[in-house]
N, CA and C of each residue as an Amber inpcrd file, in Angstrom:
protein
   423
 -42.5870000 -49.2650000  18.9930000 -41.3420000 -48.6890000  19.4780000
 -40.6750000 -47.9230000  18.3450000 -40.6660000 -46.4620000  18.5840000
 -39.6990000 -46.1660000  17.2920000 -37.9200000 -46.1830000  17.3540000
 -37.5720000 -45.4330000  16.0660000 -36.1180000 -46.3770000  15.9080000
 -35.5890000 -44.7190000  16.6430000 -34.3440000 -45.1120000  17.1410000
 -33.5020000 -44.2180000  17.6080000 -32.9850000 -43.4260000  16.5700000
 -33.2430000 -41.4640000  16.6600000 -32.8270000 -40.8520000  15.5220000
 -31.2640000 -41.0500000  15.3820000 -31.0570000 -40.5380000  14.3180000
 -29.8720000 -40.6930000  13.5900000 -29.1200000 -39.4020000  13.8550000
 -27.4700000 -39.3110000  14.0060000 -26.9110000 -38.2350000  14.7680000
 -26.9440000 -37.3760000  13.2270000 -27.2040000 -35.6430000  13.4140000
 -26.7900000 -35.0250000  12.2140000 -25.6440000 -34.8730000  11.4800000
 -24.5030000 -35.5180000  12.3250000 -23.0100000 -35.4020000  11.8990000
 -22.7330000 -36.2710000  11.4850000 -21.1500000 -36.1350000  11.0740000
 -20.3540000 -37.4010000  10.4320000 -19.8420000 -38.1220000  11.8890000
 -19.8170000 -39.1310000  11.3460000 -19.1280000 -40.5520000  12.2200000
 -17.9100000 -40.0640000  13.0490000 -17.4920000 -40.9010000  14.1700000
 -16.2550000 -40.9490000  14.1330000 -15.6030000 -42.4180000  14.2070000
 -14.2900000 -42.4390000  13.3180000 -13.6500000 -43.2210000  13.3980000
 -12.9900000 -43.7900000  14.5050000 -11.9890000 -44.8870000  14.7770000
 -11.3430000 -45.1140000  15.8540000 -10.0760000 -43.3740000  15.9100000
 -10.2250000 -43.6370000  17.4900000  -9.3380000 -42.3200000  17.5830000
 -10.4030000 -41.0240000  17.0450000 -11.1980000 -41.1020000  17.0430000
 -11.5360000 -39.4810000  17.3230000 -11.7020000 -38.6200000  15.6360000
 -11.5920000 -39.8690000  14.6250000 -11.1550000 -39.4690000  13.2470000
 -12.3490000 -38.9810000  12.5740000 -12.7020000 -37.9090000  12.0460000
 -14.2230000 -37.3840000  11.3220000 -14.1530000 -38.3020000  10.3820000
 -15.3950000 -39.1670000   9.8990000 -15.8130000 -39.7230000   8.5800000
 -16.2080000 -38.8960000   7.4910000 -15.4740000 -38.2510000   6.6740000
 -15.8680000 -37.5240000   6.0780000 -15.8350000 -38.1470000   4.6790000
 -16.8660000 -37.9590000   4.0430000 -16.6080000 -38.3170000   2.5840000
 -15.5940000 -37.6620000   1.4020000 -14.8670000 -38.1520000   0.7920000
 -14.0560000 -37.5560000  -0.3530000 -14.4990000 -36.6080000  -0.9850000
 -13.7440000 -35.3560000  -1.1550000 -14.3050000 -34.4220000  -1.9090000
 -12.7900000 -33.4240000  -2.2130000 -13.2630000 -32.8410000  -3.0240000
 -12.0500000 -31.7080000  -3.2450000 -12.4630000 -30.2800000  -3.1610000
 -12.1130000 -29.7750000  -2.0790000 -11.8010000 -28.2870000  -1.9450000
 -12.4080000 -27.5430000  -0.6250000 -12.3510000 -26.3550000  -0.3050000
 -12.5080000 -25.7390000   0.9530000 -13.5270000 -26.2430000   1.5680000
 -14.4480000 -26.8520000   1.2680000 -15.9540000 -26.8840000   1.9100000
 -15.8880000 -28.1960000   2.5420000 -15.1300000 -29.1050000   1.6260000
 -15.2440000 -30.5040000   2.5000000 -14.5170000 -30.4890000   3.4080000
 -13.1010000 -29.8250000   3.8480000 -12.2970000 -29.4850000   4.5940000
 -12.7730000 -28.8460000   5.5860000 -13.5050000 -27.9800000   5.3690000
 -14.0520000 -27.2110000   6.5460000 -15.1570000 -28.2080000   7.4200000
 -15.8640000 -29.2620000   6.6510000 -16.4780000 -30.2250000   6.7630000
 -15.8160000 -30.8980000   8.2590000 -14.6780000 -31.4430000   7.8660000
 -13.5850000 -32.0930000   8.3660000 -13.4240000 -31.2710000   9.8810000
 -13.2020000 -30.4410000   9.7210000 -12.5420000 -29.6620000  10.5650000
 -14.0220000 -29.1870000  11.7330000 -14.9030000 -28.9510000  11.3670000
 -16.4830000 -29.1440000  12.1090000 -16.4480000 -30.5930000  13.0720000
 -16.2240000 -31.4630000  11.9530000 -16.3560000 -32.4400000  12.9390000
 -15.5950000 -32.9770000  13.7430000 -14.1930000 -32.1700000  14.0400000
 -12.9930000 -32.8000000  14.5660000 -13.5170000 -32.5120000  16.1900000
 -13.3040000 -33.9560000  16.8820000 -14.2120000 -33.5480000  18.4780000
 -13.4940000 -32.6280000  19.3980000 -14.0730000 -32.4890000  20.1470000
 -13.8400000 -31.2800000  20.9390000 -12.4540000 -30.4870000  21.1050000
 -11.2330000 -30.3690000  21.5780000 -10.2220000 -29.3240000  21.1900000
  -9.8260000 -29.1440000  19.9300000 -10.1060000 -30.5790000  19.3630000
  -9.0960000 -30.6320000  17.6840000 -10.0090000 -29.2490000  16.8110000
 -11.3420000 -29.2700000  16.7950000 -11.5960000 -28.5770000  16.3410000
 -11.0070000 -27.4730000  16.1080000 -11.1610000 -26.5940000  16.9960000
 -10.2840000 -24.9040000  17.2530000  -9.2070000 -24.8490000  16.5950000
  -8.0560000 -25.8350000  17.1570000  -7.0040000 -26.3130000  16.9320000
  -7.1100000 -26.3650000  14.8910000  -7.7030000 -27.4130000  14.8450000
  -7.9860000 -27.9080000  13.2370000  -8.1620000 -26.2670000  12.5040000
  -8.9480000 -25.5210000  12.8250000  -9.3840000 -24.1630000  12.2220000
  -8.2550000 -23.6480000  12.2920000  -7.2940000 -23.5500000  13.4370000
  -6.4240000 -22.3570000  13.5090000  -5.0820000 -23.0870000  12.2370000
  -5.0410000 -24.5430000  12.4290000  -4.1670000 -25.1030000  11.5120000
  -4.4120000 -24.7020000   9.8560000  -5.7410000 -24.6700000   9.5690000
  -6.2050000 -24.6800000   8.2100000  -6.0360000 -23.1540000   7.9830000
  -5.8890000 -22.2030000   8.6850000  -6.0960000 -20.8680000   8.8480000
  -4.3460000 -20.1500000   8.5570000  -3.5310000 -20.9450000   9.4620000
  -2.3380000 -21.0850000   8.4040000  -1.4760000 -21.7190000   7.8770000
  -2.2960000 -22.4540000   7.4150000  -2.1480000 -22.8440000   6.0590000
  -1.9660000 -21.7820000   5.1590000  -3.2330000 -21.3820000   5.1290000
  -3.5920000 -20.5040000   4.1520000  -2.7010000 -19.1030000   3.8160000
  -2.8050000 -18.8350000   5.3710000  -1.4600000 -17.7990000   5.0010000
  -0.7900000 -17.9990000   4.5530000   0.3300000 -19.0530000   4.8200000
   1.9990000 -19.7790000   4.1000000   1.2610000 -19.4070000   2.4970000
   0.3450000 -20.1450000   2.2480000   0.2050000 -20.5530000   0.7340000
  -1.2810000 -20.0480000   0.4130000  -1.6670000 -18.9360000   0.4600000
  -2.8340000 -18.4910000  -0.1260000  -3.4820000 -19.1600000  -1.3720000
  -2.8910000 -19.6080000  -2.2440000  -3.3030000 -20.3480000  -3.4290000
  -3.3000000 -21.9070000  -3.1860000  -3.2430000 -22.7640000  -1.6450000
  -3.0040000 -24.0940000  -1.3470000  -4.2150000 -24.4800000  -2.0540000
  -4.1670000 -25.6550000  -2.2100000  -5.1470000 -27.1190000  -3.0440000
  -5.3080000 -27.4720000  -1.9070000  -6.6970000 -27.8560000  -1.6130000
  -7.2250000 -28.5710000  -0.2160000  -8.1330000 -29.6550000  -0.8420000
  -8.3370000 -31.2260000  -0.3790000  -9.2240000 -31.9940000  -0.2950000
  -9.0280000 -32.5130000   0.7070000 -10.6680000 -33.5990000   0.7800000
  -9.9450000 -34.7010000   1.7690000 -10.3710000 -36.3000000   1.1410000
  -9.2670000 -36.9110000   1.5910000  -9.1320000 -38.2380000   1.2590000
  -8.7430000 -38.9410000   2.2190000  -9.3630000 -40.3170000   2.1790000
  -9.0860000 -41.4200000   3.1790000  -9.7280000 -40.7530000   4.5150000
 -10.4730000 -39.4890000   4.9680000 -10.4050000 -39.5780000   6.1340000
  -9.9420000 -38.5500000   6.4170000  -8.8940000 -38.1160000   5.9020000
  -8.0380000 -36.6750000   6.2410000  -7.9840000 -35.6800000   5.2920000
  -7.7510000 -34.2920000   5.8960000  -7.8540000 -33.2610000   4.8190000
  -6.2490000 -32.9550000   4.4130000  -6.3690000 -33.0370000   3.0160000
  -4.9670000 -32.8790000   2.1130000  -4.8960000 -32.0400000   1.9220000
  -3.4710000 -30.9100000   1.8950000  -3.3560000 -29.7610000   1.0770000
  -2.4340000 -29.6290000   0.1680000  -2.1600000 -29.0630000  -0.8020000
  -1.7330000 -29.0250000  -1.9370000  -1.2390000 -27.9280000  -2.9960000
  -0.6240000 -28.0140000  -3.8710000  -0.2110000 -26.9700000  -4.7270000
  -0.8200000 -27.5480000  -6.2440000  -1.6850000 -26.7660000  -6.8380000
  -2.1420000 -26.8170000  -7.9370000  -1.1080000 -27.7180000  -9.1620000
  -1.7570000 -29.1770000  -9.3110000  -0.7330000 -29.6790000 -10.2780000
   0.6050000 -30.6890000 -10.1600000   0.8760000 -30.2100000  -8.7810000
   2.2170000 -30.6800000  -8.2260000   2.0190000 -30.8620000  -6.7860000
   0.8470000 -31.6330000  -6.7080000   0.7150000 -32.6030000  -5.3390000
   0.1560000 -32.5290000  -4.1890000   0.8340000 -33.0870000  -3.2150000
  -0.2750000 -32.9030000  -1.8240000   1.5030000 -32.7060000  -0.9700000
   1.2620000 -31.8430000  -0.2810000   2.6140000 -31.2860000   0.7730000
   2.5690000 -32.0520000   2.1010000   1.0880000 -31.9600000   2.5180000
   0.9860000 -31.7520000   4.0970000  -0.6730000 -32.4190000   4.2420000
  -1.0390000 -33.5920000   5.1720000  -2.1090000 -34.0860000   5.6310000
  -2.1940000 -33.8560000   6.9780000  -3.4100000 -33.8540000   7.2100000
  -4.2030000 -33.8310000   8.9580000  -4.3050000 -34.9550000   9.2950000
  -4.8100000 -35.8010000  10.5040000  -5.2380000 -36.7710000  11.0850000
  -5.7760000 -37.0120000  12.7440000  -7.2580000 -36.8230000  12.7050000
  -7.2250000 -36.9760000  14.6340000  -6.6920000 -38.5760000  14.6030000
  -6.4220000 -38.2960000  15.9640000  -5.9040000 -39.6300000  16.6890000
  -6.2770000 -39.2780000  18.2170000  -6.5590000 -40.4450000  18.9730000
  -6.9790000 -39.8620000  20.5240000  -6.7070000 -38.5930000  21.3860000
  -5.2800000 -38.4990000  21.3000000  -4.5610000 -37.7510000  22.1270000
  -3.8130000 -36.5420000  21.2230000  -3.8660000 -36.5510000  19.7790000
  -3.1760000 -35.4460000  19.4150000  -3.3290000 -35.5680000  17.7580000
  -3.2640000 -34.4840000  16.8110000  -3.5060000 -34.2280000  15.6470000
  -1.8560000 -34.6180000  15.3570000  -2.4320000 -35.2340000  14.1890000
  -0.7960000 -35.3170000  13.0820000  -0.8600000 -34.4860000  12.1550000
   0.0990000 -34.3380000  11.9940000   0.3950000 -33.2430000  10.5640000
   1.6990000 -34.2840000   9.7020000   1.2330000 -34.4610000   8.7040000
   2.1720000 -35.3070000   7.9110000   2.5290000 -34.7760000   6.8100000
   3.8540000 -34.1350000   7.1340000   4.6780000 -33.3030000   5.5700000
   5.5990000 -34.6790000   4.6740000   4.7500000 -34.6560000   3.5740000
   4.8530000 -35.6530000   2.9740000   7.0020000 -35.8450000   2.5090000
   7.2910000 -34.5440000   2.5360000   8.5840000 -34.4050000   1.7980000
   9.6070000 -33.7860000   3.4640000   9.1350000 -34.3180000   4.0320000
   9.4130000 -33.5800000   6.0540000  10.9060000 -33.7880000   6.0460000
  11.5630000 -34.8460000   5.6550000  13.2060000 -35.1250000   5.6720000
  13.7000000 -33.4850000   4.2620000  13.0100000 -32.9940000   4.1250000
  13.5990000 -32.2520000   3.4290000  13.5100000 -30.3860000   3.6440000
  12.9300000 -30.7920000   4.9210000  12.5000000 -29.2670000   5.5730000
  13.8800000 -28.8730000   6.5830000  13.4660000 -27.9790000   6.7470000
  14.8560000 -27.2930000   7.8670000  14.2000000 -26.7120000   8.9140000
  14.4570000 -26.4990000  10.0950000  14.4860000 -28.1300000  10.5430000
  13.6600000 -29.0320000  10.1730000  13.8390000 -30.3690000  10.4740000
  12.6370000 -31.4320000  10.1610000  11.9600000 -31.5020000  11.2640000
  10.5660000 -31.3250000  11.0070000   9.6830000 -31.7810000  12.0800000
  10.1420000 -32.9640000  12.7740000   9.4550000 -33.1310000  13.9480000
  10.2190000 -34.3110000  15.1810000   9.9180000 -35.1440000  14.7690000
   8.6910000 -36.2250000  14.0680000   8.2430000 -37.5090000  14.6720000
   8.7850000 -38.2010000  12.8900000   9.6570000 -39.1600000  12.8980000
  10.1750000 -40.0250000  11.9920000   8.8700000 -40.5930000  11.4070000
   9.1320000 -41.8550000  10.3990000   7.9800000 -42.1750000  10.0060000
   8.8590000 -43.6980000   9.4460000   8.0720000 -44.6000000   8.9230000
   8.5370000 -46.0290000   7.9360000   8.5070000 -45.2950000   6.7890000
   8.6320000 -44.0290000   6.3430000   8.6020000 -43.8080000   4.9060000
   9.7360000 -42.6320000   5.5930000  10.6300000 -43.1050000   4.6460000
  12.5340000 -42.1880000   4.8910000  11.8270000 -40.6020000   4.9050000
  11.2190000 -40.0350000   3.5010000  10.8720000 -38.4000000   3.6940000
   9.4600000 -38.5690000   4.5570000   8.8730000 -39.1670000   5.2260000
   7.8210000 -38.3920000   5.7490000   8.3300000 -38.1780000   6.7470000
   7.8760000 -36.6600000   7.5000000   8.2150000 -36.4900000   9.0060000
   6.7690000 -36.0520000   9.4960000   6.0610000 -35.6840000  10.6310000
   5.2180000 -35.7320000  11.0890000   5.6770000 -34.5300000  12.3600000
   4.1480000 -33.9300000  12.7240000   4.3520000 -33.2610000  13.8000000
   2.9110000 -33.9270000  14.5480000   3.1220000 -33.9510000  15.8200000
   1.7060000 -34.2140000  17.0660000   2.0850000 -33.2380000  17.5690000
   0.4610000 -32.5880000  17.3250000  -0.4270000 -31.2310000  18.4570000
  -0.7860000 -32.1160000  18.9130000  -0.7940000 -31.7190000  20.4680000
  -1.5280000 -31.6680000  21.5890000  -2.2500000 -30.8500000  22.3920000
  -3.1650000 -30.6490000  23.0450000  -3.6410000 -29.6410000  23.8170000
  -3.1740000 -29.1700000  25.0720000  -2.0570000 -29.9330000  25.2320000
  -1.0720000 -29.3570000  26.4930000   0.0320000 -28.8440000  26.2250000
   0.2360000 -28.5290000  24.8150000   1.5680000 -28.2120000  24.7350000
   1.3320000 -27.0170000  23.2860000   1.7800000 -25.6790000  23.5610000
   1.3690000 -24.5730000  22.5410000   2.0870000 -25.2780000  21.1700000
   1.3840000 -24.9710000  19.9740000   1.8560000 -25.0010000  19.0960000
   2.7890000 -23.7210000  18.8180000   3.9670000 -24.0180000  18.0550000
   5.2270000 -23.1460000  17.6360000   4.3600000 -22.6150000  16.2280000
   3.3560000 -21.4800000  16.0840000   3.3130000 -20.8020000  14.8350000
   4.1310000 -20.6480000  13.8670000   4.9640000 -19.7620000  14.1600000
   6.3110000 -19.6180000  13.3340000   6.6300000 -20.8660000  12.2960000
   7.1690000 -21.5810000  13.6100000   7.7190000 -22.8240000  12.8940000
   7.1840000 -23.0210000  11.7400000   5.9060000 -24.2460000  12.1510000
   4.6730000 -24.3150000  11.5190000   4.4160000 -23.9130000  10.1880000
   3.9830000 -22.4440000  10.2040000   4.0340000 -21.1370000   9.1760000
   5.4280000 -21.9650000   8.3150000   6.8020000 -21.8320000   8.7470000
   7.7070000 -22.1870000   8.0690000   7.6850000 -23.1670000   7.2080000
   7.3480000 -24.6400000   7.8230000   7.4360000 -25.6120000   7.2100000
   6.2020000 -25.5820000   6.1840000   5.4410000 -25.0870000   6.3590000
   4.1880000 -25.1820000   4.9030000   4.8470000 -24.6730000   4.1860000
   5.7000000 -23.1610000   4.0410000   6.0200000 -22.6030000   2.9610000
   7.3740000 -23.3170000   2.5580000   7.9050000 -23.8880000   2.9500000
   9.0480000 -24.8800000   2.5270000   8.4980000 -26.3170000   2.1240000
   7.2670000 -26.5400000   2.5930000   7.1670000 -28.0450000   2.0080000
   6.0390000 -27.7990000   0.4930000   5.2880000 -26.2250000   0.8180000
   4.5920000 -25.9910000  -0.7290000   5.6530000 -25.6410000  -1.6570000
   6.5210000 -25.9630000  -1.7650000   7.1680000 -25.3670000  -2.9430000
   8.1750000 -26.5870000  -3.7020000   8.3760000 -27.8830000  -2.9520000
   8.4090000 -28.7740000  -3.1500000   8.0650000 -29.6920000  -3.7440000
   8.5070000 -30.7070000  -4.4110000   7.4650000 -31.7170000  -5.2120000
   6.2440000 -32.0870000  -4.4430000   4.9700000 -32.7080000  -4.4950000
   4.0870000 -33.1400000  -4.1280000   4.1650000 -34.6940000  -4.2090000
   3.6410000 -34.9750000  -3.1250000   2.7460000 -36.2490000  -3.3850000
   1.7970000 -36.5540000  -4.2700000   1.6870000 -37.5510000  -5.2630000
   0.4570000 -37.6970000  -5.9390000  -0.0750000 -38.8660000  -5.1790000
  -1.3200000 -38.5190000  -5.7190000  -2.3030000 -39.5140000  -4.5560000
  -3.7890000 -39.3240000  -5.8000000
């Protein structure tokens, strides 16, 4: 009897989460973002896409699971995360944006946003809060 092949991709975690191994910079991210299952993907690309605009020079890894972005030196701004039903975006310094993203957190500055696939993401906004939360202290991690 032979053994059942092995899938070519990364894992997924509970919730829909890519197993991606730790690494630092565009490639493992893009990694990340390949394996995010079915809508997150698109979604994940168009997120990482501006990113890049806000902050052309952003620091990207991923850690724990999620892809981090960053400003050279001075931290991590803003993390990804699948979860069943909707991507998080976690602006590490979010109590200090204008407006603050909606979703509170147990940590006073984090604020959080959930994409969903039923509900358009606000570009603009979005766009906004990266370039207000890259210019900010960072998270070290």
């Amino acid at each position: 009897m032979s053994k059942p092949a092995k899938s070519a991709g990364p894992g997924l975690l509970s919730g829909g989460n890519p197993q991606i191994a730790k690494g630092d910079g565009d490639r493992t991210v893009q990694a990340y973002i390949a394996a995010m299952p079915g809508w997150k993907s698109g979604v994940g690309k168009r997120l990482d896409a501006l990113i890049v605009e806000a902050v052309p020079s952003v620091r990207k890894a991923v850690k724990w699971n999620s892809p981090f972005y960053g400003a050279e030196g001075d931290g991590w701004f803003l993390s990804l995360h699948c979860f069943t039903k909707y991507i998080k975006g976690a602006f590490f310094r979010g109590s200090q944006l204008h407006p603050q993203p909606p979703e509170t957190s147990t940590q006073p500055d984090v604020r959080y946003l959930h994409i969903t696939d039923d509900k358009p993401l606000d570009e603009a906004q979005f766009i906004a809060w990266v370039r207000q939360a890259s210019v900010l202290p960072g998270q070290k991690m």
